[in-house]
Backbone as XML, in Angstrom:
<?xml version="1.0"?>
<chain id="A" units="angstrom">
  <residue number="1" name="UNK">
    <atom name="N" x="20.131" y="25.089" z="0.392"/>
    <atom name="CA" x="19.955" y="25.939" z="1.526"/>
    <atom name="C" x="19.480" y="25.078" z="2.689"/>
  </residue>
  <residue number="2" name="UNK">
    <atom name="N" x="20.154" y="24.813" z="3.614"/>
    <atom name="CA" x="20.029" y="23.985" z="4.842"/>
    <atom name="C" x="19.552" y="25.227" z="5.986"/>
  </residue>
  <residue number="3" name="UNK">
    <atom name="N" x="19.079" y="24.727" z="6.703"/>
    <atom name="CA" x="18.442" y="25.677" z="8.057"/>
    <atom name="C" x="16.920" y="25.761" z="8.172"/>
  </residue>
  <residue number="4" name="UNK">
    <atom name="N" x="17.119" y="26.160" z="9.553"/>
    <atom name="CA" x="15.459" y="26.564" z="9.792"/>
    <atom name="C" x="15.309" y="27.706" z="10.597"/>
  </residue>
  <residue number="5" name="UNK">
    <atom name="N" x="14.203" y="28.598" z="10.292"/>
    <atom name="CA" x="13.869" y="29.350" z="11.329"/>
    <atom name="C" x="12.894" y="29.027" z="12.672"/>
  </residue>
  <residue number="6" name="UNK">
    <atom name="N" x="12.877" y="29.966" z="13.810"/>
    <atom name="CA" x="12.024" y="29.389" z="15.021"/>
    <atom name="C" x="11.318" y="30.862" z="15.045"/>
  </residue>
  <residue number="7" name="UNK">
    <atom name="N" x="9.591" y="29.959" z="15.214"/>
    <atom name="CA" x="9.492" y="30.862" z="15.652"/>
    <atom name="C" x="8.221" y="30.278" z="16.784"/>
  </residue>
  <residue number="8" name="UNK">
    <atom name="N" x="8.427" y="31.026" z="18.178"/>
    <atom name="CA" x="8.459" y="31.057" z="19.499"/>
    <atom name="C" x="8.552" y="29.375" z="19.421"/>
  </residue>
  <residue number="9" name="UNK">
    <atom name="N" x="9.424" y="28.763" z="18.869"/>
    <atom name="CA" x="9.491" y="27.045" z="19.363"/>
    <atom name="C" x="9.261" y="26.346" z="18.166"/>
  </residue>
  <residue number="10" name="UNK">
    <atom name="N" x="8.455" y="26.768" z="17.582"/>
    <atom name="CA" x="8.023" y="26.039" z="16.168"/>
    <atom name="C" x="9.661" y="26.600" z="14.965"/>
  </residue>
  <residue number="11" name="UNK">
    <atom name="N" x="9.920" y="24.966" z="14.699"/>
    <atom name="CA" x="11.306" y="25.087" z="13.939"/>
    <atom name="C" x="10.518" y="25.078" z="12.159"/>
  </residue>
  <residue number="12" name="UNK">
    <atom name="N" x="10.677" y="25.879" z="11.238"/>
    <atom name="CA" x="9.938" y="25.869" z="10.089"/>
    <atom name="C" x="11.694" y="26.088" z="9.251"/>
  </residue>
  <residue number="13" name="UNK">
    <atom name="N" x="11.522" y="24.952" z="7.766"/>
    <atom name="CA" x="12.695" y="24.809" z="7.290"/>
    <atom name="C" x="12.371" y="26.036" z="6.167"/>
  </residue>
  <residue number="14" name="UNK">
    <atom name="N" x="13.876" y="26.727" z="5.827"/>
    <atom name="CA" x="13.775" y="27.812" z="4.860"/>
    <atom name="C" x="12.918" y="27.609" z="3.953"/>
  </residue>
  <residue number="15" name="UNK">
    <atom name="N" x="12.945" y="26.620" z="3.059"/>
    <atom name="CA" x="11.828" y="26.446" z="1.568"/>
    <atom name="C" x="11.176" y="26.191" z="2.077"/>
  </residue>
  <residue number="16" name="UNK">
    <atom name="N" x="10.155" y="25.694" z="2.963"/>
    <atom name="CA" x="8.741" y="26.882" z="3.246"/>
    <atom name="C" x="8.267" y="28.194" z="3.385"/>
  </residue>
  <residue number="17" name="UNK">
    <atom name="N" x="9.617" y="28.858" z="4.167"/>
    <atom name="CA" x="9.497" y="30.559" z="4.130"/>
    <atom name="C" x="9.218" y="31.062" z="2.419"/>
  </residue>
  <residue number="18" name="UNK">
    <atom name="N" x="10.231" y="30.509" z="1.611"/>
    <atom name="CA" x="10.609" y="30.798" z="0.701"/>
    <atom name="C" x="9.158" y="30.390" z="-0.445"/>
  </residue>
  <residue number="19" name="UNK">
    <atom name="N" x="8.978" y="29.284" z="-0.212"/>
    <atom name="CA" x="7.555" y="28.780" z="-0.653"/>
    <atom name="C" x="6.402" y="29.742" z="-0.574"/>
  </residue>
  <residue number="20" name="UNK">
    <atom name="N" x="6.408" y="30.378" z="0.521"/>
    <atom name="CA" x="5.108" y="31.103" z="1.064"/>
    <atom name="C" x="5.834" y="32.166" z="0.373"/>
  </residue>
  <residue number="21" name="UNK">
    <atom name="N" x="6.881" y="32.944" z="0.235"/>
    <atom name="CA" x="6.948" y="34.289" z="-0.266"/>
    <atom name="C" x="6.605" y="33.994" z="-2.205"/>
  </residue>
  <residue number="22" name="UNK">
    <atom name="N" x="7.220" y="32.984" z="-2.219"/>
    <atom name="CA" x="6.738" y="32.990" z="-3.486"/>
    <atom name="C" x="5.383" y="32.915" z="-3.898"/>
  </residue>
  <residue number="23" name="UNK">
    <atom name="N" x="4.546" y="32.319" z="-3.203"/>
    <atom name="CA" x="3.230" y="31.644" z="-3.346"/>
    <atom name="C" x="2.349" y="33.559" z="-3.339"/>
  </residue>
  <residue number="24" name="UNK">
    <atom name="N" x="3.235" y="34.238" z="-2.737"/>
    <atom name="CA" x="2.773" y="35.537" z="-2.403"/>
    <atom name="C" x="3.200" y="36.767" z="-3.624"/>
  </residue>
  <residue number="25" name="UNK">
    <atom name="N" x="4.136" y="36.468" z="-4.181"/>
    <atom name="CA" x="4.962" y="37.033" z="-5.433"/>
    <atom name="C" x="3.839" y="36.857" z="-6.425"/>
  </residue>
  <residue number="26" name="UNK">
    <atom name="N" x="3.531" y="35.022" z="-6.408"/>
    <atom name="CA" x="3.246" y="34.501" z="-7.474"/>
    <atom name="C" x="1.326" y="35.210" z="-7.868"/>
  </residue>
  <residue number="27" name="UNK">
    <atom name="N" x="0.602" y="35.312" z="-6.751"/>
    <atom name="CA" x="-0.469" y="36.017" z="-6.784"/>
    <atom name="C" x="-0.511" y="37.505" z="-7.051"/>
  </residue>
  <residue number="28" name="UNK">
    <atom name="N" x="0.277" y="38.514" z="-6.568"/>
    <atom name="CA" x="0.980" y="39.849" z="-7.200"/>
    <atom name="C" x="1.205" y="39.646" z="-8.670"/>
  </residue>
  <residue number="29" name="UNK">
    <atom name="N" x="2.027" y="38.838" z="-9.601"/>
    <atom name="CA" x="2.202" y="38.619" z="-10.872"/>
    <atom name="C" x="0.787" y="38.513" z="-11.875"/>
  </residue>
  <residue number="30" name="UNK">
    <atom name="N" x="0.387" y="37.364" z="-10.955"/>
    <atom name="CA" x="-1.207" y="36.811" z="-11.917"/>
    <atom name="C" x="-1.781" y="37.843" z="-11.720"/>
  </residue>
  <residue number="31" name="UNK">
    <atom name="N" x="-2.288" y="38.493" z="-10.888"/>
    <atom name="CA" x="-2.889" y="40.301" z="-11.010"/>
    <atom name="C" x="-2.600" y="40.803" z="-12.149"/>
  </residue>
  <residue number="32" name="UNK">
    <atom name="N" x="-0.810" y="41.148" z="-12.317"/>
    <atom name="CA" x="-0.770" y="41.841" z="-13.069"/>
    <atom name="C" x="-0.985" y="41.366" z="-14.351"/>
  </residue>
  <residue number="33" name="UNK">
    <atom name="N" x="-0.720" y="40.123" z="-14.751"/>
    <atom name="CA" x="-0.881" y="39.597" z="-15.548"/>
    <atom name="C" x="-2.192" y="39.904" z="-16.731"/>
  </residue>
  <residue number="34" name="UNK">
    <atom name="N" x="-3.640" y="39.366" z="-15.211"/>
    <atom name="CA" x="-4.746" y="39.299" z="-15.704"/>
    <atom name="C" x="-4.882" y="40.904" z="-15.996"/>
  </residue>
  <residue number="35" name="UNK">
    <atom name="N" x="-4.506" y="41.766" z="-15.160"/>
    <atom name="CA" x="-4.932" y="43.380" z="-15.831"/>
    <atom name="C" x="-4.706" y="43.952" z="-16.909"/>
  </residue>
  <residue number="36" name="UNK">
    <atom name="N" x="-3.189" y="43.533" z="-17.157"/>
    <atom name="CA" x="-2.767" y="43.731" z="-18.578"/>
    <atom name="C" x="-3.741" y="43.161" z="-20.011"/>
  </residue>
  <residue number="37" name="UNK">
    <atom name="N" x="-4.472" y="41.987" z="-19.284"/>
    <atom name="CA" x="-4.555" y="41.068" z="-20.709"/>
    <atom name="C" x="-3.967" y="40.118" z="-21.299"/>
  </residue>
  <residue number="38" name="UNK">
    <atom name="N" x="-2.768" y="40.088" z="-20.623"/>
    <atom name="CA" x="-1.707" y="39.118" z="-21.479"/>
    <atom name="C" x="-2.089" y="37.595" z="-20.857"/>
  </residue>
  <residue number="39" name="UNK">
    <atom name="N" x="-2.869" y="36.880" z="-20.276"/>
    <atom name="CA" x="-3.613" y="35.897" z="-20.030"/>
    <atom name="C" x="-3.919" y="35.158" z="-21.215"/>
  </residue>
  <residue number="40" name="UNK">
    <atom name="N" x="-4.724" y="35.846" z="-21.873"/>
    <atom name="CA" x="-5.124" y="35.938" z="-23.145"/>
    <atom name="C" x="-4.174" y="34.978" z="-24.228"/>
  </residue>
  <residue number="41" name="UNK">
    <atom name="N" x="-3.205" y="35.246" z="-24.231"/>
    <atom name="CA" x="-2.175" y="34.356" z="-25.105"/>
    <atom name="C" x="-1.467" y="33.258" z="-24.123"/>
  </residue>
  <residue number="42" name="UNK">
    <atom name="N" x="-1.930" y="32.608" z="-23.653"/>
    <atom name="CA" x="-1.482" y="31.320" z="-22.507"/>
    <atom name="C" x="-2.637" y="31.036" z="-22.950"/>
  </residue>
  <residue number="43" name="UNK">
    <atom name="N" x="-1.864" y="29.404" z="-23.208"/>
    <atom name="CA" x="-2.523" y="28.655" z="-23.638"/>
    <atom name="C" x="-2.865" y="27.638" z="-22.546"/>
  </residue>
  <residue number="44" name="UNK">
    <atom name="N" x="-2.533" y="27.081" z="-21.661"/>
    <atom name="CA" x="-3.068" y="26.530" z="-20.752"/>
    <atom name="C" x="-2.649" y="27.659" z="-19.233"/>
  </residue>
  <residue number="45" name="UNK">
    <atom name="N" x="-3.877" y="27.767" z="-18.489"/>
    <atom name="CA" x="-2.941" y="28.923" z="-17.365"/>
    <atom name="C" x="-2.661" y="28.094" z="-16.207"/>
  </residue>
  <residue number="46" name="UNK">
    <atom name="N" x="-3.190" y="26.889" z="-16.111"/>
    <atom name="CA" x="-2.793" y="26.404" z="-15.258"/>
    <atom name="C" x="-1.058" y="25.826" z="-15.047"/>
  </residue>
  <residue number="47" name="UNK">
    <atom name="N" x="-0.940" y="25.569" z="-16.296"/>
    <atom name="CA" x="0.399" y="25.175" z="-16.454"/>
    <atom name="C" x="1.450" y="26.208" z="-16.631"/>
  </residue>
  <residue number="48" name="UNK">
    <atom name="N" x="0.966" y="27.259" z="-16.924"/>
    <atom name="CA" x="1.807" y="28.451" z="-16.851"/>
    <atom name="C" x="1.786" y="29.143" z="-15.234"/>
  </residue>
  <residue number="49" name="UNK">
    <atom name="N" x="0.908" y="29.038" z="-14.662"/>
    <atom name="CA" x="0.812" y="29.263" z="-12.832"/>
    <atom name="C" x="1.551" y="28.600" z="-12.173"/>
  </residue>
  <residue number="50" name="UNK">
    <atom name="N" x="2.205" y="27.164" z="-12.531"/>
    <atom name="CA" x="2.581" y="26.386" z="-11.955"/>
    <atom name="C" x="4.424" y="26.717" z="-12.533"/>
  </residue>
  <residue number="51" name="UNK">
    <atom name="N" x="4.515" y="26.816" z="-13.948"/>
    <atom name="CA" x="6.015" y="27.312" z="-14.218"/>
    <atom name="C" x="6.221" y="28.496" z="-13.495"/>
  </residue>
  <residue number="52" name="UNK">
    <atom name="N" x="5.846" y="29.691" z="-13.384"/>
    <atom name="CA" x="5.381" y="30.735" z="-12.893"/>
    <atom name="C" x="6.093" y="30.593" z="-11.626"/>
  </residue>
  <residue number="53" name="UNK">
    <atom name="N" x="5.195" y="29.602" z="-10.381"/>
    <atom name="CA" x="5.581" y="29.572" z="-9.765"/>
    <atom name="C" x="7.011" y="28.740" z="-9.016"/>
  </residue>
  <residue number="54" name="UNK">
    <atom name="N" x="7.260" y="28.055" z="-10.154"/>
    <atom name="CA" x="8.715" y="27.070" z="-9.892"/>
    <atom name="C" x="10.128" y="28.768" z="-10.259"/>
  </residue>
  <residue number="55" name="UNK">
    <atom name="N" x="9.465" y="28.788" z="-11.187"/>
    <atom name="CA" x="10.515" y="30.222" z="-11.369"/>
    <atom name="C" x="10.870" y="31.157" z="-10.634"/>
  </residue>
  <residue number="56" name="UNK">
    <atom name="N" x="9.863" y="31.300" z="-10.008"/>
    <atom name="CA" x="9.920" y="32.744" z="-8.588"/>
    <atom name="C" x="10.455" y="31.783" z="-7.416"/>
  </residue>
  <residue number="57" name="UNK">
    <atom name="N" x="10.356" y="30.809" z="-6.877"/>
    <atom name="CA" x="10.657" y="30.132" z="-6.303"/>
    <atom name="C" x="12.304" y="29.777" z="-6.436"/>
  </residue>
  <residue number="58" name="UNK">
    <atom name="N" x="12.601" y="29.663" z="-7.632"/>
    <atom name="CA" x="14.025" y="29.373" z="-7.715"/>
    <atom name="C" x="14.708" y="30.248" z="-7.470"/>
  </residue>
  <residue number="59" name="UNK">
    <atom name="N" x="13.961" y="32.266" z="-8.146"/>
    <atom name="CA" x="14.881" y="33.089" z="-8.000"/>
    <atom name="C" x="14.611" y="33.585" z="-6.974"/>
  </residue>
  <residue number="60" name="UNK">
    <atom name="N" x="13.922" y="33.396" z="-6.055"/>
    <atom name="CA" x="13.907" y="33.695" z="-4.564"/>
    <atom name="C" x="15.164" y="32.746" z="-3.666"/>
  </residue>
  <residue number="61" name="UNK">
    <atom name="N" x="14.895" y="31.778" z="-3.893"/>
    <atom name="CA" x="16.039" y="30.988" z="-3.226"/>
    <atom name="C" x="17.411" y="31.172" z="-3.781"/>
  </residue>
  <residue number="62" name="UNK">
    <atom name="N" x="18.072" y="31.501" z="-5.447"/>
    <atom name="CA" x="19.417" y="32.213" z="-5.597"/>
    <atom name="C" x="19.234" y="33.604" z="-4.578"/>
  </residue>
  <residue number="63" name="UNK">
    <atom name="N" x="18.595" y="34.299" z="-4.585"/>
    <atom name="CA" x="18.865" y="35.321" z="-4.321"/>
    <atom name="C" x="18.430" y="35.509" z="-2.702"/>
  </residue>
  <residue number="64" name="UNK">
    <atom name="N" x="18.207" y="34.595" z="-1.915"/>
    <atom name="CA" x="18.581" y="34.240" z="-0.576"/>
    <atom name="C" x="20.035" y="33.820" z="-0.404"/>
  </residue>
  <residue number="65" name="UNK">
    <atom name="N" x="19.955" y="32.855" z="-1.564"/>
    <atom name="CA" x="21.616" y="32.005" z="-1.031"/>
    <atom name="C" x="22.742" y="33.021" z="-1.083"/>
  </residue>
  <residue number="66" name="UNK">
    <atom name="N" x="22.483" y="33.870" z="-2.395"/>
    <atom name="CA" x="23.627" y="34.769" z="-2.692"/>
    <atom name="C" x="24.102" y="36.305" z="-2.163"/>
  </residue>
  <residue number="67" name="UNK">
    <atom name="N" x="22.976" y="36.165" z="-0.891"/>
    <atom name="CA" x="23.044" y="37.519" z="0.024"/>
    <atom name="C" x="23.473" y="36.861" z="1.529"/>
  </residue>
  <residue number="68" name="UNK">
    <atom name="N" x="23.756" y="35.337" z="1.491"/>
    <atom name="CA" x="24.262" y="34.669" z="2.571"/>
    <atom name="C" x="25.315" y="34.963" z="2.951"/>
  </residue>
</chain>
């Protein structure tokens, strides 16, 4: 995905937009996550926060590209 958005002058490239929505997904999830309980069986959470967030990230960006 090539491009950038402007905004009032400031040029910001898509995977940052996309970064930040995920980074925003990705805190919505861990909520639900931790409410449920299911925390609990992750075994490291840091490393699961971080897959977590490569995942939402990827399917945010198919599903930018594929509404292009």
């Amino acid at each position: 995905m090539i491009g950038e958005a402007s905004f009032y002058g400031l040029y910001v490239p898509w995977l940052m937009l996309l970064a930040g929505a995920a980074l925003l997904a990705l805190w919505g999830v861990r909520r639900l996550l931790a409410a449920t309980g299911l925390y609990r069986w992750v075994w490291h959470p840091a490393l699961f926060d971080m897959a977590l967030y490569l995942l939402l990230l990827y399917g945010l960006s198919r599903l930018t590209a594929h509404l292009q």
